[in-house]
N, C-alpha and C positions, 0 to 999 in steps of 0.2 A: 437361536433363530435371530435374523438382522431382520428390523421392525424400521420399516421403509415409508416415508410420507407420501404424502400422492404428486409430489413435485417428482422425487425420485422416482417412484413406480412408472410415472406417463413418461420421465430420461428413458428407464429399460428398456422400458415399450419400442420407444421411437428410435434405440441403438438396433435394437434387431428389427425392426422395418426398414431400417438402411443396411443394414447385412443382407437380410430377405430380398431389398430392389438390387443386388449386386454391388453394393461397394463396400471394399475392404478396409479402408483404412479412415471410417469417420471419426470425428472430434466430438467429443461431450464439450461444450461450452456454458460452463455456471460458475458463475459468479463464486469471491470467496463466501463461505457460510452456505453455501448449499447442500455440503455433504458428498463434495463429489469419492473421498477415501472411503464415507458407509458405504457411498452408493459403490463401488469397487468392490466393496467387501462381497455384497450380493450378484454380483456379475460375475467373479473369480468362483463362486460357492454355484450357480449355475451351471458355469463350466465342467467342474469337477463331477455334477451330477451327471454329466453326457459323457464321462472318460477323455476330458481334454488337461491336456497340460496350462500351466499359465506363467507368465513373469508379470513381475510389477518393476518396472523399470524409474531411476529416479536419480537425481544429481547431487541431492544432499542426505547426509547421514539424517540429517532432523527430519528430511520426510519418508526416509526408511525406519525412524523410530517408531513415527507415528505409526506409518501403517502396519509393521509388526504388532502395536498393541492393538489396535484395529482388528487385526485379523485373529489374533487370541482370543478376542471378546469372543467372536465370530466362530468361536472353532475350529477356524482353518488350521490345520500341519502347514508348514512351510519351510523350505531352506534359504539359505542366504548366500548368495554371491557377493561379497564384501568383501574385504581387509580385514582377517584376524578372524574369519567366520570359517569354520568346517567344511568341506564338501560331503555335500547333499541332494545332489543331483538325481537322487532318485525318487525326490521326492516331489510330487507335483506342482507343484507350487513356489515359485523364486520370487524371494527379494531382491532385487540386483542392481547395484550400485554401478553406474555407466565407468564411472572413473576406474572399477576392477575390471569390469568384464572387456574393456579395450584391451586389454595385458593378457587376457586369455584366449587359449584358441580351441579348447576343447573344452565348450560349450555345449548343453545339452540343446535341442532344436523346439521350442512351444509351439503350441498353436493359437494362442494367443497372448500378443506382448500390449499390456497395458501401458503407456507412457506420459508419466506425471509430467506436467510441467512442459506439455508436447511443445508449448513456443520454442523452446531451446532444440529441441530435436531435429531442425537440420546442420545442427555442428556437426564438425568431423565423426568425432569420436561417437556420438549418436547416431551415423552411418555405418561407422565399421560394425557397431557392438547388432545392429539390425542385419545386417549383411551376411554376418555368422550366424545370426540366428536361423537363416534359412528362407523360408517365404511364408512367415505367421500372418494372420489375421490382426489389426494393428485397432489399437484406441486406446486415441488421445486426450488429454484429462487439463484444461485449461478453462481459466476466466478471462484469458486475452488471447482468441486464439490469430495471433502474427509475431511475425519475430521484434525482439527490441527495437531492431532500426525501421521496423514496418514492413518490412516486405511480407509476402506471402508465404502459406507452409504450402499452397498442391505439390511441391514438388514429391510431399510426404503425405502426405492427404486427401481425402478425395472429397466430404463431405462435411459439414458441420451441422449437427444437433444443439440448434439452439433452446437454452432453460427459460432463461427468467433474469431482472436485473436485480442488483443490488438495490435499489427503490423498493422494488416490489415486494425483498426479505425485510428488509428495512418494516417495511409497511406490515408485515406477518409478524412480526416482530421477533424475525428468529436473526438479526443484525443490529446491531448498535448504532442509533440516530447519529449523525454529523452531524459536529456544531462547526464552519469551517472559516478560521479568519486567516488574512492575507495581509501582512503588516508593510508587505514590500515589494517591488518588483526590479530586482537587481540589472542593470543593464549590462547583458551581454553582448553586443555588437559588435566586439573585437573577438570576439571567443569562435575559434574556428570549429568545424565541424571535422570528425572522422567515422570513419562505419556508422554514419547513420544517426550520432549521437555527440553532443557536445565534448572538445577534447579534456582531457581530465586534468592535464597541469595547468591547461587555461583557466578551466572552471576555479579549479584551487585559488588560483592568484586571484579570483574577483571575491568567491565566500570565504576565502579563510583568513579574515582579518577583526581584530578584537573587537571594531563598533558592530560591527553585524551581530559577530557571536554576542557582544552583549545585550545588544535588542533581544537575540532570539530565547536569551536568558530571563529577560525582563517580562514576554510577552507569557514562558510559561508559568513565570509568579504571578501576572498578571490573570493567568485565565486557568489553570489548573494546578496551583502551588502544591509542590509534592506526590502530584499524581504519577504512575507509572508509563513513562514514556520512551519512544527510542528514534531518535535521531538518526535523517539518513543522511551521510558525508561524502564528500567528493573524493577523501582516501583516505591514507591511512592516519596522513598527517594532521590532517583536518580532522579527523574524530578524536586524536588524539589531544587535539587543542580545545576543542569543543567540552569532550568529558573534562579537562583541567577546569575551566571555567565554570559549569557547574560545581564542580570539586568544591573552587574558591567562593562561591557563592553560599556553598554549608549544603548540598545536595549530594544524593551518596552515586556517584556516578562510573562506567567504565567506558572503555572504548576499547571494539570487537572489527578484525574484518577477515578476510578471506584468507588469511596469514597468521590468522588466532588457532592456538594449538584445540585440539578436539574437549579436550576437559575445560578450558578455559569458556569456549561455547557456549557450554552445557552448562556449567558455573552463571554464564549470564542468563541465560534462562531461567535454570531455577532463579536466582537471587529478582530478579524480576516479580516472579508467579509469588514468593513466598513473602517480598517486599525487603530484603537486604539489602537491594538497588529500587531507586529509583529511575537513574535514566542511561540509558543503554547509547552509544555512539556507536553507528556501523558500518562501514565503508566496505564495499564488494560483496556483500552477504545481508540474509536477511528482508531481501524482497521476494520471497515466498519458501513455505516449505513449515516455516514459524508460528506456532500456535501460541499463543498466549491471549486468553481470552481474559483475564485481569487488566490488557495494557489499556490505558485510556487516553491515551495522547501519541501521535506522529507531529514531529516536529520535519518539513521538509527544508534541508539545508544543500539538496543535489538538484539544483534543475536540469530538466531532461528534453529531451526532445521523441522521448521513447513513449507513447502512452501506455505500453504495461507495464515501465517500471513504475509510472504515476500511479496506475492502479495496482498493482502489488505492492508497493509498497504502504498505500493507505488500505490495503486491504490485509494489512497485515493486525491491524486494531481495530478489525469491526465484530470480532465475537463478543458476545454479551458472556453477562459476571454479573453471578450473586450483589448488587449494591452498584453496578454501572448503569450510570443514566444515557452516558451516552459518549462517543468520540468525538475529542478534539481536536482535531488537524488545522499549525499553524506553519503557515505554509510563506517559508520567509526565499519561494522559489518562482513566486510567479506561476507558476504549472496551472491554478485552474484559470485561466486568463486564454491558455495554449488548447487548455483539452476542456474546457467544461467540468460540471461538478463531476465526481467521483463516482456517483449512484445512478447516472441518467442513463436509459436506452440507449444500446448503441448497434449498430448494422455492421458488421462485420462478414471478411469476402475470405476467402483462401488467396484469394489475389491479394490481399495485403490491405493496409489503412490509407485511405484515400486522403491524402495531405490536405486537398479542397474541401474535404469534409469541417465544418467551421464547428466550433465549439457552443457548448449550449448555453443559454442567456445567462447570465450571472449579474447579480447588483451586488456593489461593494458599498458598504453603509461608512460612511468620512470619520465619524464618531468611534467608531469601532475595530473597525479595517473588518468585522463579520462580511463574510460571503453568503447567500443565499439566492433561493429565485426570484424572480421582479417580483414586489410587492412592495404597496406605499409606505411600509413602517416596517424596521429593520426588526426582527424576530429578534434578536439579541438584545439589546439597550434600548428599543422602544424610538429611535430617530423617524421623524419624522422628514420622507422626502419634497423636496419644495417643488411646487407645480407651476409649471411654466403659465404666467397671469397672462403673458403678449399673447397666446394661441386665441386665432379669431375662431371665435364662436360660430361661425355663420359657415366655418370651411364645410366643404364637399367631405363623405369619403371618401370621392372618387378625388381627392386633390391629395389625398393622403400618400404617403409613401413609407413603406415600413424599411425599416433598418435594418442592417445584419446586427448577429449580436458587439461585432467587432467596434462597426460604428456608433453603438449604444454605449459601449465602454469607454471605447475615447471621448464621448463629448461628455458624458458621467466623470472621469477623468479631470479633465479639462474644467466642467463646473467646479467641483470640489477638493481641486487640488490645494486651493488656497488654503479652503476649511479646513483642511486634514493637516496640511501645515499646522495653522493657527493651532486649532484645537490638538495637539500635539507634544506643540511647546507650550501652550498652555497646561498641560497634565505633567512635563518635564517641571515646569515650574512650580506647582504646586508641594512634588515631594520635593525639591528643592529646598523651599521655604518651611515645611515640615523637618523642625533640627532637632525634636525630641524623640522617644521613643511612644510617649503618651499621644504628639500630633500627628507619629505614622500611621497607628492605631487608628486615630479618628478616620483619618485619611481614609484610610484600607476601607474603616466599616463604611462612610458613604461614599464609597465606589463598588459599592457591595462582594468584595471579595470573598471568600469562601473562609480563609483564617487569615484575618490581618494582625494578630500578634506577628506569627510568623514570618509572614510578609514585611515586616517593620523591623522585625528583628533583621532580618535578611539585608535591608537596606541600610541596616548602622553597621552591618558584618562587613557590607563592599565598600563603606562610607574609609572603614578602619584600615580596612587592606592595600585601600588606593594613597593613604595617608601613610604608610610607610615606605 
């Protein structure tokens, strides 16, 4: 029996009251950490009880792992439309992997085809494999329901069933708190656009160069030293420089992308969950599908212009773990600047993301680069913000005029650019002037780091390597 929260029970409810008002093809829309695979489990197992067929459709093997063992817990029988998988086609119930069933034409016909990951679902190949199927009843399974470049899915959709946000799991505590700092904001202004999304050997040429990568080094000794993390990169090449650099740093690190053999995958995941890796580089993969509720850091090294890769990819480290306080997203991409924090309410259309849609307030603390919501003292380090003394006392609030969050940033910006300089090089300078093992130590303990042995050790390790 699948034992379903009252968040999932009122999703069922309001899937089949949008069946019941006549539309066939709605979107479940929840957030990562909702349970949209339990909740699937209990929708497929409904099915079955009224004599209906089902597919569960899906574009990575990691989210066809999942839900076969999903659907075991569950009791479901099932077959597998895969590579290297049996035919089984008489049996109710398919796993089906889009990238096989394009290659097949004799297809069984469901009556209802469940679809992970429905953003991607107006590709080709997610046309033809639907097309064969016949005329099913269709639901869709997303936490960003528009495609990477924004546009809209009605072309494949008729309705969305909206959950709940990631705040709000956050807040039940069935999601792991952000902590999120923003160390940089790369200037892209020559970097053209294609389909929708920044082009990819442009982007290369602006992140994939060694002072970035060594900040983005520095920042996770700085804020999570040795925690389980995975980098997202602009290819293959850039992951592959990225994991060296930790490598030489003394961290046990790979690099994974869309051209990584299938055991090789799977190798980085377990080595992840069980701790033989600590930080994972992954270019073309890896923003959704990926369970690892042990990871406790995203480091963002792709900026997008896509707001579900922004949030699939940070939503790929927000399941909680035995001993996890909470996720670190350090974000050397600029991204919450473009889209808002990661967890805030959002309105979403089947018409697509509305570009004029402006992003939700964020303060960046000088002291820290932490990001969080306006408030006079930085949650992180305790910064205290300075309050404009020139504001006359006597003004109206009908004189007042409130800002976008855009214009709040820039002139935020604009104050504390200096400070953030300054106090910068000033923290540059301090490990600098620390030449022992015993002043790195001190260092580390009053800047409150989590292990400043290791942290110090760390720093006479790059001190060594750049000296030969």
């Amino acid at each position: 029996m699948t034992f379903l929260r009252p968040r999932q029970v009122q999703a069922i409810n309001d899937i089949r009251v949008a069946y019941r008002s006549g539309y066939r093809a709605p979107i479940l829309c929840a957030a990562t950490g909702f349970g949209k695979t339990h909740t699937s489990a209990a929708i497929i197992q409904s099915a079955l009880d009224k004599g209906k067929t089902v597919w569960f459709l899906a574009h990575l093997r990691e989210i066809l792992n999942d839900t076969s063992s999903r659907l075991k817990q569950a009791g479901i029988s099932f077959g597998e439309i895969a590579a290297g998988k049996p035919l089984e086609y008489y049996k109710r119930v398919q796993l089906v992997s889009v990238q096989t069933a394009v290659r097949r034409t004799d297809l069984p016909q469901p009556d209802l085809v469940i679809v992970d990951e429905c953003h991607l679902a107006a590709a080709k190949t997610y046309k033809v494999v639907l097309g064969r199927a016949g005329n099913p009843a269709l639901l869709g399974l997303t936490g960003t329901p528009c495609r990477l470049d924004g546009k809209g899915l009605d072309e494949m959709f008729d309705t969305i069933v909206p959950t709940c946000s990631t705040d709000d799991l956050i807040d039940e505590g069935l999601l792991a708190p952000i902590v999120y700092f923003a160390p940089e904001r790369p200037d892209l202004s020559k970097v053209k656009t294609f389909a929708g999304d920044y082009k990819v050997n442009e982007l290369a040429h602006v992140m994939d160069n060694p002072d970035l990568t060594g900040r983005a080094v520095e920042q996770y000794m700085l804020h999570c030293d040795g925690a389980k993390a995975v980098v997202f990169c602009t290819g293959i090449d850039h992951a592959e420089n990225v994991a060296e650099t930790f490598r030489l740093a003394g961290y046990k690190a790979v690099a994974i992308s869309g051209e990584t053999k299938p055991p090789e995958r799977e190798a980085a995941l377990t080595g992840l969950r069980n701790g033989d890796l600590q930080v994972v580089c992954n270019a073309k993969l890896w923003s959704a599908g990926v369970d690892i509720p042990q990871l406790e850091c995203i480091i963002l090294l792709r900026p997008t212009k896509s707001l579900t890769f922004y949030l699939q990819a940070i939503g790929r480290g927000l399941r909680t773990s035995p001993g996890k306080n909470n996720l670190v997203v350090l974000d050397h991409s600029g991204s919450i600047f473009q889209f808002g924090p990661p967890g805030m309410a959002r309105k979403w259309s089947l018409r697509g993301r509305d570009k004029r849609e402006q992003a939700g307030p964020v303060k960046q603390c000088p002291a820290c680069f932490c990001c969080h919501k306006p408030a006079p003292q930085c949650p992180e380090c305790g910064f205290i913000y300075p309050v404009d003394d020139k504001k006359d006392l006597n003004q109206s609030d009908d004189d007042l005029v409130e800002l976008t969050s855009d214009e709040m940033l820039a002139m935020e910006r604009r104050i504390n650019a200096k400070k953030s300089k300054e106090e910068s090089l000033r923290r540059q300078k301090e490990v600098g002037q620390a030449r022992t093992l015993d002043a790195l130590v001190l260092l580390g303990i009053s800047r409150g780091y989590r292990f400043p042995v290791q942290w110090a050790r760390k720093i006479l390790n790059s001190r060594a390597i750049k000296r030969k």
